[in-house]
Every structure is written in structure tokens, then in C-alpha cells.
C-alpha positions, -999 to 999 in steps of 0.1 A, spaced: 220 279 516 243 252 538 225 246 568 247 212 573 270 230 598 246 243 624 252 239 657 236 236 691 246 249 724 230 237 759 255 213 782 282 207 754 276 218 720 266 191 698 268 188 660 232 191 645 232 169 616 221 180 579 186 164 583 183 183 622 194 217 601 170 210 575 141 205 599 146 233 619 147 255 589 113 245 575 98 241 606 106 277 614 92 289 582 58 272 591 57 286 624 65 318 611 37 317 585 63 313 554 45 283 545 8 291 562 -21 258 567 -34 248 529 2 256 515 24 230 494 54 230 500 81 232 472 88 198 456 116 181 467 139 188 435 133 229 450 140 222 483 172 203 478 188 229 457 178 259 480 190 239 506 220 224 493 208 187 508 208 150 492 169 140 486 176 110 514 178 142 538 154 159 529 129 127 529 139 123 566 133 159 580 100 157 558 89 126 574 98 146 608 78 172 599 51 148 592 55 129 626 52 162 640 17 166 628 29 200 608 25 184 570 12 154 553 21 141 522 -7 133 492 11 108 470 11 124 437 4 158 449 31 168 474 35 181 508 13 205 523 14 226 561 -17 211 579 -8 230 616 15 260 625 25 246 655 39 215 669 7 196 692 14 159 699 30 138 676 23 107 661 45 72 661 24 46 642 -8 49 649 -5 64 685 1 96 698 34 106 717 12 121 749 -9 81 748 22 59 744 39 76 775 5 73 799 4 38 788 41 27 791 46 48 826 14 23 839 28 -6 826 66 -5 821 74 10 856 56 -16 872 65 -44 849 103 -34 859 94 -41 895 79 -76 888 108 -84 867 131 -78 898 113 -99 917 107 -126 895 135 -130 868 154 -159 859 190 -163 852 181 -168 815 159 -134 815 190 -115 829 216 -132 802 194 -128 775 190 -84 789 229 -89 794 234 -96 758 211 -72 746 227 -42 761 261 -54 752 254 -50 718 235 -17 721 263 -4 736 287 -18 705 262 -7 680 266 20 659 240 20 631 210 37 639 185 15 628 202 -14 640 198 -1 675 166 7 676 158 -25 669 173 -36 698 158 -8 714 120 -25 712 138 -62 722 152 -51 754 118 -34 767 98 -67 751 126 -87 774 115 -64 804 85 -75 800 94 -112 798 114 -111 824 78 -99 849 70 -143 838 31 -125 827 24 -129 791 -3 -100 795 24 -74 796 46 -90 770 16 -86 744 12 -53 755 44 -43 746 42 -60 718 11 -40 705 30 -8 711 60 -18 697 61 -5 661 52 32 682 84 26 704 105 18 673 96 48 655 95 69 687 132 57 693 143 69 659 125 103 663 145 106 697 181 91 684 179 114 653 169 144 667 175 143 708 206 123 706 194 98 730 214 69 725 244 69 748 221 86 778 195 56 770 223 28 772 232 44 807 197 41 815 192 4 804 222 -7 821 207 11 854 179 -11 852 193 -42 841 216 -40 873 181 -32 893 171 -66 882 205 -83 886 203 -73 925 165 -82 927 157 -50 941 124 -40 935 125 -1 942 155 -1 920 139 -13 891 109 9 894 130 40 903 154 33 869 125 28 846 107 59 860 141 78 854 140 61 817 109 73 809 112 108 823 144 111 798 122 100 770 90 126 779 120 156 785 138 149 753 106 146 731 93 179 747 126 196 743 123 185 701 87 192 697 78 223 722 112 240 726 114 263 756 112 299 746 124 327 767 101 335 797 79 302 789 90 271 798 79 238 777 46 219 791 59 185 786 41 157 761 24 141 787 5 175 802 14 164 835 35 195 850 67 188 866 70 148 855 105 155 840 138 158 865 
């Protein structure tokens, strides 16, 4: 079975990688009941011939699963189905639907202290950043820069409370960031959306800042639901957050 040529439709069909196939396929099998809660999965050696995969694949859309709060793995033992169906998923030790209350009450107003009180070194050292997010092509590499430009955000607001917030959360926005890159695609759409509010703090404008981090973070909350609660027909998707209507 070669799932490594799926492909999705929706606004421009994009190529779903082997790992996204992969996922997709297991996670249907648990939802189905294939695989129902107390189940093992089959070891990875199975898995990777029946799906014709490398083992680093097969690791990640595990660890997806995992994330998902579908499986967890008991070193020595295996995988086993712990849910049938996707909930809230967890980055680090927080889960998705807390790390976006938490960064929509700090971030968005962060963005429009920052406007207000940056300094020309906050807005070369954001400059930089994005310049080389939008060069970067290695995944990890980006995501890295991914948690530096929101702890520069934060900088930038010249109160070192919010800087040690974010930098609490910051292993849960690294991993969320992969999750989203990986699976949603995010990383052109989110470079648009730093620049946006990099040039809201360039101009100094307040309502700008706030307006482009809002939009930021309703990206983030409508991608994650679209991966983990995917609309099906009649029933649209209750985004991460449970707040209605928060997504454009």
C-alpha cells in the first residue's frame, strides 16, 4: 500500500506528504474502530511494510497521533489507541485549546504595546528575523525562528513580564509550529502574517499591530481545527478554542 501520493483538494490542491498520508490512514482506522481504545498497534517493522514508508515517517505521523491524544507509546511495549476521536491536543505540557486563550490575552495586546513603544533596535532585530524566515527552507530551522520572533514581540512591548511569559510557553509554540508546518502547511501564510505585523510596528500604529496579531492567531486556531476536527458534511468544525465564530 503507497499512500506517499495522496492528494488534497480545497483552494489549490496541495501535495500531502508521506508522513500526512500515513497519519490520515491510521487515524482513520482508529476512528473507524480498526484499531478500538486498549489496542496496540502493529510494531513499527508491520507498519512500514504494509505501508510501504521509511521508519523516520512512520515515527513522525506516530508522534502526530500521539500529540493528537489518540495513542501513547509504553517504551518497551508499543503503541496503543487511548481515544477514538480527536479532543484537544497536547504541545509540551499544555493543551492546544489553553495555549491559544493564553496567547490571544497576551500576544494581541503585547503587539499593541510594542507599536507604541519599540525601538529602532527591536524593529532591526524583527527585520532580520523575518528575512531569514522567509529564506529558510528547513523545517526545523524555521520553527526555531518561529518562537524568536514572537519572544522579540514581546521584547519589543520594553515589559519583561511578557517576555517570561512567552518564554514559559515557548517549548508549546515550538512544537505547536511543527504540528502546523507539517501538517497545515503554514509556513508561507505565517511569513505573510509576521511581515503584516512587523510593518504594524514599523508605522507605530497601534490598531494595526493588534488587528495583524489577532489575524495571526485566528490562522493558527483555523488551521489546527481544520487538522484535528476536520469538517464533515452537514457539521461544521467547533474550532480548538470552543469559542464559536473566532476564525475568519
Amino acid at each position: 500500500m503507497n499512500l506517499s501520493d495522496s492528494q488534497t483538494g480545497g483552494s489549490g490542491p496541495r501535495r500531502v506528504s508521506a508522513m500526512e498520508a500515513v497519519l490520515a490512514h491510521l487515524r482513520g482506522a482508529i476512528e473507524r474502530g480498526e484499531y478500538a481504545i486498549g489496542d496496540k498497534l502493529p510494531s513499527e517493522a508491520e507498519l512500514c511494510r504494509a505501508l510501504e514508508v521509511s521508519r523516520p515517517v512512520l515515527r513522525e505521523a506516530l508522534r502526530a497521533l500521539q500529540t493528537m491524544g489518540l495513542t501513547v507509546s509504553r517504551t518497551g511495549k508499543g503503541t496503543f489507541v487511548v481515544a477514538n476521536a480527536v479532543d484537544d491536543p497536547t504541545f509540551g505540557d499544555y493543551a492546544a485549546s489553553d495555549l491559544l486563550e493564553v496567547r490571544r490575552h497576551i500576544e494581541i495586546p503585547v503587539a499593541g504595546y510594542a507599536a507604541q513603544r519599540r525601538t529602532p533596535e527591536n524593529l532591526d532585530h524583527l527585520a532580520h528575523l523575518l528575512e531569514r524566515m522567509e529564506r529558510e527552507t528547513d523545517t526545523t530551522a524555521w520553527v526555531a525562528m518561529d518562537t524568536f520572533f514572537h519572544l522579540a514581540v514581546a521584547e519589543a512591548a520594553q515589559n519583561p513580564v511578557f517576555r517570561r511569559v512567552i518564554e514559559e510557553i515557548r517549548d508549546a509554540l515550538a512544537r505547536q509550529s511543527a504540528f502546523l508546518n507539517e501538517l497545515g502547511g503554514r509556513r508561507e501564510q505565517s511569513n505573510r502574517e509576521h511581515r503584516a505585523i512587523v510593518e504594524a510596528l514599523t508605522d507605530g500604529c497601534e490598531h494595526d499591530a493588534v488587528e495583524a496579531m489577532a489575524h495571526h492567531l485566528d490562522r493558527v486556531e483555523k488551521t489546527l481545527t481544520d487538522i484535528v476536527r476536520p469538517a464533515r458534511t452537514g457539521t461544521p468544525a467547533t474550532p480548538v478554542s470552543g469559542r464559536p465564530g473566532t476564525s475568519p
